[in-house]
N, C-alpha and C positions, 0 to 999 in steps of 0.2 A: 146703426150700430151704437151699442151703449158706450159710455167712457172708462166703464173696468175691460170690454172688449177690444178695444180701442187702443187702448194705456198696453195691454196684455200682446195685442201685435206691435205693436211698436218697439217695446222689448225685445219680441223672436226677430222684429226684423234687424233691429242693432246686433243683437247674437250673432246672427246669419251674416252679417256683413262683415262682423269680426273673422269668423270661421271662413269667410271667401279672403280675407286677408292675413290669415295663417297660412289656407291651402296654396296661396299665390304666390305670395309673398316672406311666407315664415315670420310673418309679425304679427304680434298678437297686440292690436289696438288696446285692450282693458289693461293687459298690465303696464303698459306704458303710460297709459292713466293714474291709475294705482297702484303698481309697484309691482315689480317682480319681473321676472324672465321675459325680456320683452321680443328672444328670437326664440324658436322653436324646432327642435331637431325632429323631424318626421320621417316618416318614411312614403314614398309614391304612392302608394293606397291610399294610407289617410288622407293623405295631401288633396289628392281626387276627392274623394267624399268629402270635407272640409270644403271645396270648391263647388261641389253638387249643392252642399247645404247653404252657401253661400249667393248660389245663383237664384236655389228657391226662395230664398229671403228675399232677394231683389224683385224676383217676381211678384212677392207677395206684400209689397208696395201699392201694388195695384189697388189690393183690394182695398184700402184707406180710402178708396174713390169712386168706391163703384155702389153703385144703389143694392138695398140689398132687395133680391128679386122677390124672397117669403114675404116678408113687410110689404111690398109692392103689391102682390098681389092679394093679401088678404084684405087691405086698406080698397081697394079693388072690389071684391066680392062684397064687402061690408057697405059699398057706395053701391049699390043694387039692391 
């Protein structure tokens, strides 16, 4: 994975972990960083989604780790 790839999830993945800490918790990590409404009035829907999006970020940790399988494999067929 290249470093604008790289740089680019690691961004969604601090988003998403904010947004699981809005849907949780009603606190919004960036603005209490940088100013502004640091609690959040939502409603139960959002809240869920917000938490969904929040969980897929975590998940998507993962992938900072993992080989990537196209690169493998063509590295792969080009050694033949």
């Amino acid at each position: 994975m290249d470093w604008l790839s790289r740089t680019a999830l690691v961004l969604v993945i601090i988003g998403a972990i904010n947004w699981l800490l809005v849907g949780v918790f009603q606190w919004d990590l960036v603005a209490a960083i940088f100013g502004g409404a640091e609690l959040r009035e939502t409603s139960s829907l959002s809240r869920l989604i917000y938490s969904i999006v929040g969980l897929a970020g975590l998940y998507c940790i993962t992938f900072l780790f993992r080989e990537n399988a196209i690169t493998d494999n063509a590295v792969k067929n080009n050694d033949k």
